[in-house]
Biopython code that builds the backbone (N, CA, C, O; Angstrom):
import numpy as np
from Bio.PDB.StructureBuilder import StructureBuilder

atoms = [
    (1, "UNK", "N", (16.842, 3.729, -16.511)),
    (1, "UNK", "CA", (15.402, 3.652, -16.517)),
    (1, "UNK", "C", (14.822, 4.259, -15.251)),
    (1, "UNK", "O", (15.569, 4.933, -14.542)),
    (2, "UNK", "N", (13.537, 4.076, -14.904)),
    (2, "UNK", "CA", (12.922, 4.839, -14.029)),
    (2, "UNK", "C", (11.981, 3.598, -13.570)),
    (2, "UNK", "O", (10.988, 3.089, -14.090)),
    (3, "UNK", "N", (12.639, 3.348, -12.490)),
    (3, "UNK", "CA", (11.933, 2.309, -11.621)),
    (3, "UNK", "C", (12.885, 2.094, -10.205)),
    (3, "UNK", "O", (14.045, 2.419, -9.953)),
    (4, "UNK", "N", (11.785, 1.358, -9.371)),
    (4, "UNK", "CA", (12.249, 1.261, -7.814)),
    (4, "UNK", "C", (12.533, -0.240, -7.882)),
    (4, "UNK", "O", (12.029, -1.058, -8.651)),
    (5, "UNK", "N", (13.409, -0.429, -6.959)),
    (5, "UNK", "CA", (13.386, -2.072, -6.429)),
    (5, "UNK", "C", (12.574, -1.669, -5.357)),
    (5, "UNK", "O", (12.549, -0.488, -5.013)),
    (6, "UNK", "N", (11.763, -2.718, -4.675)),
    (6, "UNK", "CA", (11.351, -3.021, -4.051)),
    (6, "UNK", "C", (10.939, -3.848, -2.980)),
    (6, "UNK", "O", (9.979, -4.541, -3.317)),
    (7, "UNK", "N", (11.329, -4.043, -1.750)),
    (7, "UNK", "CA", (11.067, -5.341, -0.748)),
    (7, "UNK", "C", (10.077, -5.509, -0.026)),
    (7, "UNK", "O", (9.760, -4.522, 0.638)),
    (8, "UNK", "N", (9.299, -6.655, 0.119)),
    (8, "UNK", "CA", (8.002, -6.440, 1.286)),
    (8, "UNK", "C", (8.208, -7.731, 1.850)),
    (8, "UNK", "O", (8.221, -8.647, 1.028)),
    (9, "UNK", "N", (8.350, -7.995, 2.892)),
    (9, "UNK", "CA", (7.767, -9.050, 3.781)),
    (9, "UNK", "C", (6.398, -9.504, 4.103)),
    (9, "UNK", "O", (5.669, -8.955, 4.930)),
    (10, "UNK", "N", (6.038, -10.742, 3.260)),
    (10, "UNK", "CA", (4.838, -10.883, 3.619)),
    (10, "UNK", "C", (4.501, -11.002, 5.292)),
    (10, "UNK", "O", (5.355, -11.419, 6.074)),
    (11, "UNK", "N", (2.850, -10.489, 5.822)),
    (11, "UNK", "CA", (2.870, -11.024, 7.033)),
    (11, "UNK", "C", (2.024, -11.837, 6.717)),
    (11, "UNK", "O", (1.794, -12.137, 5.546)),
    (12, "UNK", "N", (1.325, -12.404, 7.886)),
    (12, "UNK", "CA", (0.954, -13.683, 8.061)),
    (12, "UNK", "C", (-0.120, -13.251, 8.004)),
    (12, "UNK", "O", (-0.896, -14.161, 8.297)),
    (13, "UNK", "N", (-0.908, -11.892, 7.676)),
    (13, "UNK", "CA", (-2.384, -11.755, 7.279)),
    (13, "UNK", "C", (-2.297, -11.096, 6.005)),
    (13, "UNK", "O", (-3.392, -10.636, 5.679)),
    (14, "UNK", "N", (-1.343, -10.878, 5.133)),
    (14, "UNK", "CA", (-1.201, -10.563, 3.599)),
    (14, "UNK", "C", (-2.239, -11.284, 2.906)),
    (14, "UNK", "O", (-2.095, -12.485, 2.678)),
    (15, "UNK", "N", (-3.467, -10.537, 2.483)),
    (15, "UNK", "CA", (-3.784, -11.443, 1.227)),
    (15, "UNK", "C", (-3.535, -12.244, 0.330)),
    (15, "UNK", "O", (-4.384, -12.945, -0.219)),
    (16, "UNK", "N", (-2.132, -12.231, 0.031)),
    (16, "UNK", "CA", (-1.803, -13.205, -0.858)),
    (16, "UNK", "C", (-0.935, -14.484, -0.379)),
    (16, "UNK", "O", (-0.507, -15.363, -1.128)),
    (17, "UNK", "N", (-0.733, -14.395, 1.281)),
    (17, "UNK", "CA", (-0.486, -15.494, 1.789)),
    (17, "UNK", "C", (-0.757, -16.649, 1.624)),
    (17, "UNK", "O", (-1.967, -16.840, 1.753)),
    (18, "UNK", "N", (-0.025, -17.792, 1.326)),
    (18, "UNK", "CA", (-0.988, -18.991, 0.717)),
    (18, "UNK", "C", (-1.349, -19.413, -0.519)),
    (18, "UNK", "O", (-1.701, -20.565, -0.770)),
    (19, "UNK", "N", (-1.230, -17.952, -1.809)),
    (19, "UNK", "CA", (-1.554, -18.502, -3.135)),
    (19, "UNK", "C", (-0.127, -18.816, -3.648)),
    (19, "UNK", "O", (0.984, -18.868, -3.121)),
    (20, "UNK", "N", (-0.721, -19.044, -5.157)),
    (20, "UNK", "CA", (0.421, -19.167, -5.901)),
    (20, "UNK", "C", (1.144, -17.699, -6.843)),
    (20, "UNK", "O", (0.316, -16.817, -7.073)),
    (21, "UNK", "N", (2.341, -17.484, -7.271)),
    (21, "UNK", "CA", (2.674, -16.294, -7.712)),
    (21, "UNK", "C", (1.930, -15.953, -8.772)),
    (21, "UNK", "O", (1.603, -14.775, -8.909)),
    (22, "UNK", "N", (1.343, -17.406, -10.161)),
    (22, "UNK", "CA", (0.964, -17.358, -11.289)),
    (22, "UNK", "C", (-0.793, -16.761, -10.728)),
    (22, "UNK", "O", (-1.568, -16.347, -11.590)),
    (23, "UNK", "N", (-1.158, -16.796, -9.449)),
    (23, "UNK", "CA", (-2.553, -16.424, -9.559)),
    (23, "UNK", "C", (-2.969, -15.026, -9.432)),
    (23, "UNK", "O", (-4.101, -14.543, -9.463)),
    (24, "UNK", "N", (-1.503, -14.319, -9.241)),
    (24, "UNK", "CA", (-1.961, -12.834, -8.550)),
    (24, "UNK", "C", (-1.784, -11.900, -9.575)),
    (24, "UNK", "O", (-0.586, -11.936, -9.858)),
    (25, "UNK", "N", (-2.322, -11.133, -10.233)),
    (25, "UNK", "CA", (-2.263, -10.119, -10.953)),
    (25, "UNK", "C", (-1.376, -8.548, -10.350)),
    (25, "UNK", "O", (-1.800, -7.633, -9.643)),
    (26, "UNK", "N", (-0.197, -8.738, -10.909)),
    (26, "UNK", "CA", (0.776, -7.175, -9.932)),
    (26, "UNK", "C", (0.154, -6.473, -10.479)),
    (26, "UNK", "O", (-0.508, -6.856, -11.443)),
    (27, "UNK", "N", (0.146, -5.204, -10.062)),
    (27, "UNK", "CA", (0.425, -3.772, -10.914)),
    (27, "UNK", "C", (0.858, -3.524, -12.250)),
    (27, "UNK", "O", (1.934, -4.058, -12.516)),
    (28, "UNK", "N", (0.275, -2.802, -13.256)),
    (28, "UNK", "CA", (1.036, -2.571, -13.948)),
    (28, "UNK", "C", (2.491, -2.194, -14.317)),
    (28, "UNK", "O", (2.894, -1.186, -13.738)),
    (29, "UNK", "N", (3.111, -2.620, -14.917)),
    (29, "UNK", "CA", (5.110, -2.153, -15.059)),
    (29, "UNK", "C", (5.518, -2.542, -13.650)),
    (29, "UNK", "O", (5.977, -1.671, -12.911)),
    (30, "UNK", "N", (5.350, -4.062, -13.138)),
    (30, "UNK", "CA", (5.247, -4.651, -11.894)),
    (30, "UNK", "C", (5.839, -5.944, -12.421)),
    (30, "UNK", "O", (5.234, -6.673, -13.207)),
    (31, "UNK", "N", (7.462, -6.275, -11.789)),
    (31, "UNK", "CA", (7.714, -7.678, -11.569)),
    (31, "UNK", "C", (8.577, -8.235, -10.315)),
    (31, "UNK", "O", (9.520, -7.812, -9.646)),
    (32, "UNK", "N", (7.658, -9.566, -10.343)),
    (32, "UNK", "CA", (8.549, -9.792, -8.898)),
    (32, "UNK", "C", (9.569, -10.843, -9.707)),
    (32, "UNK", "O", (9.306, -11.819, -10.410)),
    (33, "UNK", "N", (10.894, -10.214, -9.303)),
    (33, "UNK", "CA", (11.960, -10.890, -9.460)),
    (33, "UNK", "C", (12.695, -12.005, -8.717)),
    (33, "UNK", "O", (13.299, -12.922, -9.274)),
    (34, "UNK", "N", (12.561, -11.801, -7.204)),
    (34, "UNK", "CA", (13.247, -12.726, -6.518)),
    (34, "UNK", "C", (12.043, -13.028, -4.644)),
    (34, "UNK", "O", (11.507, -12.222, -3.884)),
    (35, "UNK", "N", (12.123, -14.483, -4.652)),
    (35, "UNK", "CA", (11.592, -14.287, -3.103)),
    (35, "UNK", "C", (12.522, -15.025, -2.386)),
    (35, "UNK", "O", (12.943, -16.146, -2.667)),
    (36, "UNK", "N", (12.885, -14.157, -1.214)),
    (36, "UNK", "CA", (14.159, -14.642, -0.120)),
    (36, "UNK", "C", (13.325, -15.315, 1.070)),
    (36, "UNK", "O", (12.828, -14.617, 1.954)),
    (37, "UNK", "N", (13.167, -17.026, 1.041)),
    (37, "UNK", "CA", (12.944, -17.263, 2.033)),
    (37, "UNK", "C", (14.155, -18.019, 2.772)),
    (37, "UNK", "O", (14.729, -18.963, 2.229)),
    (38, "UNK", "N", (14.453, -17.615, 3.851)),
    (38, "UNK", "CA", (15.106, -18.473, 4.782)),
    (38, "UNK", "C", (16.341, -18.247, 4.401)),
    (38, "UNK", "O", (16.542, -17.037, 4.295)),
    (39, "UNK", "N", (17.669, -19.188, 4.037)),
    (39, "UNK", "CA", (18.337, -18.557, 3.959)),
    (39, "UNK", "C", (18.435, -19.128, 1.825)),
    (39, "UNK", "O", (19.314, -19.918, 1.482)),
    (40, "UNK", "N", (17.919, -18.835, 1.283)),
    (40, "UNK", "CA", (16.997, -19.019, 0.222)),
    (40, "UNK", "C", (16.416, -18.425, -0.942)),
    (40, "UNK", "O", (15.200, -18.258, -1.039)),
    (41, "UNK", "N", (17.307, -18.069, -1.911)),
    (41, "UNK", "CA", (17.222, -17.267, -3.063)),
    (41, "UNK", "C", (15.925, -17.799, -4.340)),
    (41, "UNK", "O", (16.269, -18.694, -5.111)),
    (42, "UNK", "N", (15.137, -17.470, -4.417)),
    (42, "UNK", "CA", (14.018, -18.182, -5.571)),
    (42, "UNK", "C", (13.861, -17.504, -6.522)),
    (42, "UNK", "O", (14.103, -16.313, -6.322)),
    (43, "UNK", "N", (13.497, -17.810, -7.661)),
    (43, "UNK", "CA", (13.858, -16.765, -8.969)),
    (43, "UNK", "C", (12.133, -17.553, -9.028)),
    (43, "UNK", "O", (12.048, -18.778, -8.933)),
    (44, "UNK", "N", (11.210, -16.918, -9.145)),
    (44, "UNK", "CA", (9.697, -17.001, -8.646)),
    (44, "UNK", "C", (9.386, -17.666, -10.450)),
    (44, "UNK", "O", (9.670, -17.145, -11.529)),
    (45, "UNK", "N", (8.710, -18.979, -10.139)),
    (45, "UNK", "CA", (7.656, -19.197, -10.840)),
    (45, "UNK", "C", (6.648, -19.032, -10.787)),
    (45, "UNK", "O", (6.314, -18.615, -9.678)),
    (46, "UNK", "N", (5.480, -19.198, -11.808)),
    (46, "UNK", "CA", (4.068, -19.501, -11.874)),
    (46, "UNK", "C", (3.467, -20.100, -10.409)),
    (46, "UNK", "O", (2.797, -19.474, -9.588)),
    (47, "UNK", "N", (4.044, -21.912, -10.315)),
    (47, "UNK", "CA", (3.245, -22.503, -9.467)),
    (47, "UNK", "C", (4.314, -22.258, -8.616)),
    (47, "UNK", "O", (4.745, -23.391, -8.401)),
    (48, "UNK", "N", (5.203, -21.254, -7.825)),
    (48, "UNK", "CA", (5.968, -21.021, -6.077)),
    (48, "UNK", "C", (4.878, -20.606, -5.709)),
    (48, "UNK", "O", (4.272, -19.740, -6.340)),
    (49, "UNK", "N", (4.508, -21.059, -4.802)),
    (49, "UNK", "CA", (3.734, -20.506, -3.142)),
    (49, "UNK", "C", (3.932, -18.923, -2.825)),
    (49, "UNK", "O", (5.038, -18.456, -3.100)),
    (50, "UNK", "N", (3.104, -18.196, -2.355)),
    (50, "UNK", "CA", (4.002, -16.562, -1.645)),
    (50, "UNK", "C", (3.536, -17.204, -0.223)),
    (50, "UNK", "O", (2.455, -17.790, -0.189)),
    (51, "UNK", "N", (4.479, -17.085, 1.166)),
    (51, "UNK", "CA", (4.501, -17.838, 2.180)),
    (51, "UNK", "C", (4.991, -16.639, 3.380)),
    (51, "UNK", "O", (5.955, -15.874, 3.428)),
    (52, "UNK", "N", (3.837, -16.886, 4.289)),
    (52, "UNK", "CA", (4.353, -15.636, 5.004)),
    (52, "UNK", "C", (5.444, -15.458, 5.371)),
    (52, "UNK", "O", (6.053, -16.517, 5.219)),
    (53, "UNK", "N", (6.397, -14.323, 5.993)),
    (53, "UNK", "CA", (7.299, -14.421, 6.098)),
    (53, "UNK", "C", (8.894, -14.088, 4.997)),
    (53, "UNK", "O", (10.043, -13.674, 5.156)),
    (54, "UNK", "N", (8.092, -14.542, 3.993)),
    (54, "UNK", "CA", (8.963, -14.404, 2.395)),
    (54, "UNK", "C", (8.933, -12.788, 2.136)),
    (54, "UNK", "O", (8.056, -11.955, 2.363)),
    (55, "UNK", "N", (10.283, -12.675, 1.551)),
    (55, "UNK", "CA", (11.049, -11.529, 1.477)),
    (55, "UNK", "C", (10.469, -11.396, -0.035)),
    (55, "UNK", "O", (10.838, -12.344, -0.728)),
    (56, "UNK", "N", (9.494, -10.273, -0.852)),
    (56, "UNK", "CA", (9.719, -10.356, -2.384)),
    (56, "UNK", "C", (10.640, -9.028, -2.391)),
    (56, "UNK", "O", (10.851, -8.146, -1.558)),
    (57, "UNK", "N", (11.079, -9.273, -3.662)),
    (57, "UNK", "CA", (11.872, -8.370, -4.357)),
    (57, "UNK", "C", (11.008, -7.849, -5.597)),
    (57, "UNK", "O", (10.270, -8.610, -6.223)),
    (58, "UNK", "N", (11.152, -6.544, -5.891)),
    (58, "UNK", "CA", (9.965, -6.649, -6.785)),
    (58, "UNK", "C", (10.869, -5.218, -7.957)),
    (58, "UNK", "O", (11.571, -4.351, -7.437)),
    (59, "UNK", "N", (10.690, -5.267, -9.102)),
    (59, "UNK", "CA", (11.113, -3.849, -9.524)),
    (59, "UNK", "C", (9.649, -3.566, -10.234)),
    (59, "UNK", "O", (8.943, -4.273, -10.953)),
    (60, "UNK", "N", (9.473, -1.999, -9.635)),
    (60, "UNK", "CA", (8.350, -1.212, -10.691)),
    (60, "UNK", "C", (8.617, -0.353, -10.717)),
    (60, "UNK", "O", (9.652, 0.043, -10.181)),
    (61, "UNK", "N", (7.625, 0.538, -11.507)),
    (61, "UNK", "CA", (7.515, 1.827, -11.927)),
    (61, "UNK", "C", (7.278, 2.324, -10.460)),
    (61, "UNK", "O", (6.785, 1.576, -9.616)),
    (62, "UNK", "N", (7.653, 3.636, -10.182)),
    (62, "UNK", "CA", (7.807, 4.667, -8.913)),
    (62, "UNK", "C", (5.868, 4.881, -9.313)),
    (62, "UNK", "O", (5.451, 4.429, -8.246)),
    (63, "UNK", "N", (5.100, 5.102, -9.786)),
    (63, "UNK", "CA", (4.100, 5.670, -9.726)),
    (63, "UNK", "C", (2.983, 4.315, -9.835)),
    (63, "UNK", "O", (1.803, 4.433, -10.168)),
    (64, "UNK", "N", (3.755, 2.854, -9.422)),
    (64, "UNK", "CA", (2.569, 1.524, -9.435)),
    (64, "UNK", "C", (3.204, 1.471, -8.119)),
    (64, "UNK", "O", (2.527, 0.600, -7.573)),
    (65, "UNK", "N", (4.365, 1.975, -6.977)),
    (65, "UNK", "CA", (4.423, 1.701, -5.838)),
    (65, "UNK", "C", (3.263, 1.209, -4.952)),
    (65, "UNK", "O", (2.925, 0.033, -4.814)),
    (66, "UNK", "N", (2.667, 2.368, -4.331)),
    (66, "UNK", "CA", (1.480, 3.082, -3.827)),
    (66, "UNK", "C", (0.457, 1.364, -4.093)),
    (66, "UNK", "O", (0.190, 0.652, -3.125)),
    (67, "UNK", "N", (0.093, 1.045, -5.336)),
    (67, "UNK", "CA", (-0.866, 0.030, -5.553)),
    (67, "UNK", "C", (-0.256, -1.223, -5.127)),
    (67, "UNK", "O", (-0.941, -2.032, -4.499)),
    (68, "UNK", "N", (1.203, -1.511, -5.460)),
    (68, "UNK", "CA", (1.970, -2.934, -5.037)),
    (68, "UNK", "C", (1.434, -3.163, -3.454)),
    (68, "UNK", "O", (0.744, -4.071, -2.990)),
    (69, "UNK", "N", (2.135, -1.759, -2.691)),
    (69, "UNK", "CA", (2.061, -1.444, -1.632)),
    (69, "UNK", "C", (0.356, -2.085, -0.591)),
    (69, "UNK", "O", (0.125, -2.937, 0.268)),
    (70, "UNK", "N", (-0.149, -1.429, -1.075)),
    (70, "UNK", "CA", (-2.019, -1.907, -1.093)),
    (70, "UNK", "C", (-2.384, -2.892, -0.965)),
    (70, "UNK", "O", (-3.028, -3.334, -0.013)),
    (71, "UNK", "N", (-1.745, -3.868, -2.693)),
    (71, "UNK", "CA", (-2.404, -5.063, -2.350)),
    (71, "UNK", "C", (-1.532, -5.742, -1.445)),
    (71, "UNK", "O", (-2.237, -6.394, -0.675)),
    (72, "UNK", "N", (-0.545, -5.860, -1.235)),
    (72, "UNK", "CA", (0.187, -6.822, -0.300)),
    (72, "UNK", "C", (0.149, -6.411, 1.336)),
    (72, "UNK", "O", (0.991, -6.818, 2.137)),
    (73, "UNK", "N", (-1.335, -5.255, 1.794)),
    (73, "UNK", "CA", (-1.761, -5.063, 2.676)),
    (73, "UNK", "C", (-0.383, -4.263, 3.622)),
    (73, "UNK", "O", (-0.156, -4.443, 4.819)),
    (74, "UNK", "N", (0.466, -3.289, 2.588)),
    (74, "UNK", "CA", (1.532, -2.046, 3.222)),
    (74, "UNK", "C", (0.525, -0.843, 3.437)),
    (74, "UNK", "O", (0.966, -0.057, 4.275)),
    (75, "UNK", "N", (-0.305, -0.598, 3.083)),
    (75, "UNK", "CA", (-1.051, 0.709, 2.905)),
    (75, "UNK", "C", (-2.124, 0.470, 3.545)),
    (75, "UNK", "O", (-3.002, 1.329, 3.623)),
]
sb = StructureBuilder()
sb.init_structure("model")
sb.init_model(0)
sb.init_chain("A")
sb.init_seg("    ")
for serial, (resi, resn, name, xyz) in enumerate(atoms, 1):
    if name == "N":
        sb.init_residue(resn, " ", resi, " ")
    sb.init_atom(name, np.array(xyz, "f"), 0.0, 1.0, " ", f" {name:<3s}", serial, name[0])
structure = sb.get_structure()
């Protein structure tokens, strides 16, 4: 297939610091698969927290990068 994995570290001024995973709308052809906090593997629900610091793992499409990137304040 044709897609990137993806990692971002939230920082501690990420917009989405603080919500829940079920409230954020990704990108299209956008999923977050795993968040690594600590020493701490999470297979992400609805109501998990995104917490600064937290590692996501994300796979998308190469051409929703650029927007993932954006909202999680990389761009």
């Amino acid at each position: 297939g044709n897609a990137n994995l993806v990692e971002i570290t939230l920082s501690p001024d990420c917009p989405v610091a603080g919500q829940r995973v079920g409230d954020q709308t990704w990108p299209t052809d956008t999923a977050l698969v795993a968040i690594v906090r600590g020493a701490r593997v999470i297979t992400p629900s609805a109501d998990d927290p995104l917490v600064a610091g937290d590692e996501l793992l994300f796979v998308t499409a190469p051409d929703q990068e650029p927007a993932l990137q954006r909202m999680l304040g990389h761009l």
